[in-house]
C-alpha positions as CSV (number, residue, x, y, z in Angstrom):
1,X,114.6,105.1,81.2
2,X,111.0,105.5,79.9
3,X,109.9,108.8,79.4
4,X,108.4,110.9,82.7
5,X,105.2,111.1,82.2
6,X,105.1,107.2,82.2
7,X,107.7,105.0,84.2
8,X,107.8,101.9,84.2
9,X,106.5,98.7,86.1
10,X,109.8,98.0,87.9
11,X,111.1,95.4,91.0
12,X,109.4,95.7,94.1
13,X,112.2,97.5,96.4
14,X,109.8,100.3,96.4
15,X,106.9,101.2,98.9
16,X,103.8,103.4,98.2
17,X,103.1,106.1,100.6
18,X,99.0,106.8,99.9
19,X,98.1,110.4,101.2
20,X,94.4,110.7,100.8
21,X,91.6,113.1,102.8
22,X,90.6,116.6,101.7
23,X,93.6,118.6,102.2
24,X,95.9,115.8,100.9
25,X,96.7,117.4,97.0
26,X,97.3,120.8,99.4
27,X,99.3,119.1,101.9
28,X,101.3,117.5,99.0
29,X,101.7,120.9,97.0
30,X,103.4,122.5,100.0
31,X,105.6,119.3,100.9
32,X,107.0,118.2,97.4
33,X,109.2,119.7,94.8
34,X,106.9,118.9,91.8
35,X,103.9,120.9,91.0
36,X,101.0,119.2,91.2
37,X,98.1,121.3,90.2
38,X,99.5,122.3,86.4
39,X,98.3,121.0,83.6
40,X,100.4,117.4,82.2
41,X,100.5,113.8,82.2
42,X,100.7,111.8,84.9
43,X,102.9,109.9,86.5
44,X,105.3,112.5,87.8
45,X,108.5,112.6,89.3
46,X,109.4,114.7,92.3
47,X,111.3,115.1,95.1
48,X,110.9,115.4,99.2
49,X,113.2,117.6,100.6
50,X,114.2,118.8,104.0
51,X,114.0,122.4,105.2
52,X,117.2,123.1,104.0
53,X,117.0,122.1,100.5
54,X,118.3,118.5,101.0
55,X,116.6,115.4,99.0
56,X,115.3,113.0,101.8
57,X,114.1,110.7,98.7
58,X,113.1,110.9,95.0
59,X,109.7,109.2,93.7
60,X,106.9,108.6,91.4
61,X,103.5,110.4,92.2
62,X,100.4,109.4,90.9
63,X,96.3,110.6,91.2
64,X,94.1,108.0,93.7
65,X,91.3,108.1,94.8
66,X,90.4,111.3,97.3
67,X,94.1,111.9,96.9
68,X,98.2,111.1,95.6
69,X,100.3,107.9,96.1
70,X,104.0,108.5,96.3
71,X,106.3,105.4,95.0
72,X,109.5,105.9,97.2
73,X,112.8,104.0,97.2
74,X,111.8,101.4,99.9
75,X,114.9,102.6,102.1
76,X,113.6,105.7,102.5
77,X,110.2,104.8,103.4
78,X,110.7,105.9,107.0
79,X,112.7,108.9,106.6
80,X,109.7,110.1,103.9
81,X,107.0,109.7,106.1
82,X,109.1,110.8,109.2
83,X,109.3,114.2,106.8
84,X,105.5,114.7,106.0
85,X,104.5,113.8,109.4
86,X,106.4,116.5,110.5
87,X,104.8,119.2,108.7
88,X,101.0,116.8,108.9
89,X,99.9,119.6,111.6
90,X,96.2,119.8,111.7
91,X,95.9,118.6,107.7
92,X,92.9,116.6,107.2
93,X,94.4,113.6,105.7
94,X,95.8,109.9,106.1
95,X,98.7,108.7,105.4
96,X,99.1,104.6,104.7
97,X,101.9,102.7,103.5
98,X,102.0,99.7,101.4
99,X,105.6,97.7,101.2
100,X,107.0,95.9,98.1
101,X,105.3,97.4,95.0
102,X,106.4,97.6,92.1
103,X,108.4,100.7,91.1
104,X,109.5,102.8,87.8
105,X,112.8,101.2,87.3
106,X,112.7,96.9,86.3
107,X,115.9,97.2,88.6
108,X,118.3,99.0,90.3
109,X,120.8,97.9,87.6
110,X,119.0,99.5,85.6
111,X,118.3,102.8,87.4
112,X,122.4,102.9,88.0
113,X,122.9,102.3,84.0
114,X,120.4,105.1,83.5
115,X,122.3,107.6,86.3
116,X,119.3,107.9,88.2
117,X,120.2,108.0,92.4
118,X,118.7,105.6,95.0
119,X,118.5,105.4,98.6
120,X,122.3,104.8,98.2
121,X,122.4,108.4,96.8
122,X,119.8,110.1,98.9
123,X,121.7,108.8,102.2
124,X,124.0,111.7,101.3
125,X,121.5,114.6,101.9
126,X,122.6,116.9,99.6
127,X,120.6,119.7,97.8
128,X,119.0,118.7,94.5
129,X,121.7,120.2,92.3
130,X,124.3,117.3,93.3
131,X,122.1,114.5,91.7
132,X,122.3,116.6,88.1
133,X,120.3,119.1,86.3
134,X,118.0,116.1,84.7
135,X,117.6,115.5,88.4
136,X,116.5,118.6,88.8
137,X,115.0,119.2,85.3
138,X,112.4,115.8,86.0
139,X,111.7,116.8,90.1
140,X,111.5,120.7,90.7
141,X,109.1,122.8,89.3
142,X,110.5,126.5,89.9
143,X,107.1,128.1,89.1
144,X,105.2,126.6,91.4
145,X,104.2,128.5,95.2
146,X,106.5,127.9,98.3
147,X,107.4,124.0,99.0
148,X,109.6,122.9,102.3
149,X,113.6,123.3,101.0
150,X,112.6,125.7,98.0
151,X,114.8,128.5,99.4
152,X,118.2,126.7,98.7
153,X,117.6,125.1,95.4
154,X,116.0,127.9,93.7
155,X,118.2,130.0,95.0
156,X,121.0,128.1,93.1
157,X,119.0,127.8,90.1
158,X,119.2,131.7,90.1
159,X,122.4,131.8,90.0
160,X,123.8,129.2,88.5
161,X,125.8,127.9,91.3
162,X,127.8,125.0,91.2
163,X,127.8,122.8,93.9
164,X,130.6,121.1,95.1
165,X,129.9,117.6,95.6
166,X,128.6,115.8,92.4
167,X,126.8,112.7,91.6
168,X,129.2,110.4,88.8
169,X,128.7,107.5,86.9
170,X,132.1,105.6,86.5
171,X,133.4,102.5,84.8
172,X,136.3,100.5,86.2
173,X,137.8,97.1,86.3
174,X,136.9,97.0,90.0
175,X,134.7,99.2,92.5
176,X,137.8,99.6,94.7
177,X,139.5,101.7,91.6
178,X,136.5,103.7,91.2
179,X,136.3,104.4,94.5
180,X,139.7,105.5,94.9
181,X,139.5,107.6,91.9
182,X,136.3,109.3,93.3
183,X,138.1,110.3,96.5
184,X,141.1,111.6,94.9
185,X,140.3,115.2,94.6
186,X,138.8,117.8,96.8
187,X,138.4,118.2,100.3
188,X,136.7,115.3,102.4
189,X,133.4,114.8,102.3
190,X,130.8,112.5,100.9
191,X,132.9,111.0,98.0
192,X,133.0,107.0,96.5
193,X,130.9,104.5,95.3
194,X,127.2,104.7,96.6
195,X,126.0,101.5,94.5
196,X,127.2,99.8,91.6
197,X,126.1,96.9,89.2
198,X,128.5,94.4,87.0
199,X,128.3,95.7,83.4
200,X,130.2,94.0,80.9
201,X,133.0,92.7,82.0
202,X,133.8,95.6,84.6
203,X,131.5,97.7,87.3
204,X,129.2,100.4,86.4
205,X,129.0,102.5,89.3
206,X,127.3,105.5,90.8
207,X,128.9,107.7,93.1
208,X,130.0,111.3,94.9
209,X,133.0,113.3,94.0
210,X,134.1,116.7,94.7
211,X,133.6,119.0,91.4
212,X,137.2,119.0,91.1
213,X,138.0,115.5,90.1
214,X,136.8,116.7,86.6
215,X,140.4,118.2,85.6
216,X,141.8,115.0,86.9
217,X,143.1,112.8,84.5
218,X,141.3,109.5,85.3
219,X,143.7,106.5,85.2
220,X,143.4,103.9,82.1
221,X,141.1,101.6,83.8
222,X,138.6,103.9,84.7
223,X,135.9,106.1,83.3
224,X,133.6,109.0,85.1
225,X,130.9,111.0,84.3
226,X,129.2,113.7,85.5
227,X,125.7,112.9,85.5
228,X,124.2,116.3,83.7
């Protein structure tokens, strides 16, 4: 992928949610994972979490006009706004959305190929640590103020915690071997493929595994990763 501070024009599976109105760069600040009032370049990425640490979506944020857009995964257009209306409250804003734009990915191919989660991958709601400290490392600001979910994923920043279910990206001869291999280990829970993409010959996939599967021995037609 292109570096942060410029993505790329991408396919148009994304939707732009335009949050304008005088307290919309507050309103953001509080909502979002990325700080938004530092100094650097834009574009930036960031993430919408619930109130208990969960990503409800990734996306791209840029400066408008009297505000910020946020460039979503187009799946998880309703369950982003359905999250910032809920905190809206008496915030003097608007909040407008515009379907099929273009997004910071050319594809989804190549956002699985890069590692980078989806609204395959956000369906899970799991804390930000799951998706991978670049994840993290590209969409939390830890010195920023208070943000809705902060109280889980800095707390396991602290500490260094590792969480136990873990975003891969595997290579198989089919998605049915990668998926097995992904639920082989651990207890149930949010394991397989979550999207996947031909790549040369074979599947290039993206998935959840318990943090176990790592000192399993993966059999010789597939390959995994954890995405770091």
């Amino acid at each position: 992928m292109q570096d942060d501070s410029a993505p790329t024009q991408g396919d148009r599976d994304w939707c732009a949610l335009r949050v304008v109105g005088e307290d919309a760069v507050t309103f953001l600040q509080s909502q979002v994972s990325q700080d938004l009032e530092g100094d650097g370049a834009w574009p930036r990425w960031t993430a919408v979490l619930d109130p208990d640490g969960t990503v409800v979506s990734a996306g791209v944020l840029k400066p408008v006009e009297a505000g910020l857009e946020l460039v979503v995964p187009d799946a998880t257009h309703d369950a982003v706004l359905a999250r910032l209306n809920r905190f809206r409250l008496r915030a003097r804003l608007t909040i407008t959305s515009q379907r099929e734009v273009s997004g910071p990915y050319p594809s989804r191919v190549a956002a699985i190929r890069d590692g980078w989660p989806g609204a395959e991958e956000f369906v899970a709601r799991l804390v930000a640590q799951s998706y991978g400290s670049r994840f993290v490392a590209r969409t939390v600001s830890f010195s920023k103020g208070c943000f809705t979910g902060q109280e889980l994923v800095g707390r396991l920043d602290a500490r260094a915690s590792s969480v136990p279910w873990r975003l891969m990206r595997a290579r198989g001869e089919s998605i049915e071997a990668i998926d097995a291999f992904l639920r082989s280990a651990g207890p149930a829970g949010p394991s397989g493929v979550t999207s996947s993409a031909p790549d040369d010959g074979g599947i290039l996939a993206l998935g959840f595994a318990h943090r176990t599967l790592l000192t399993v021995e993966p059999p010789s037609a597939v390959s995994v990763e954890a995405l770091a």
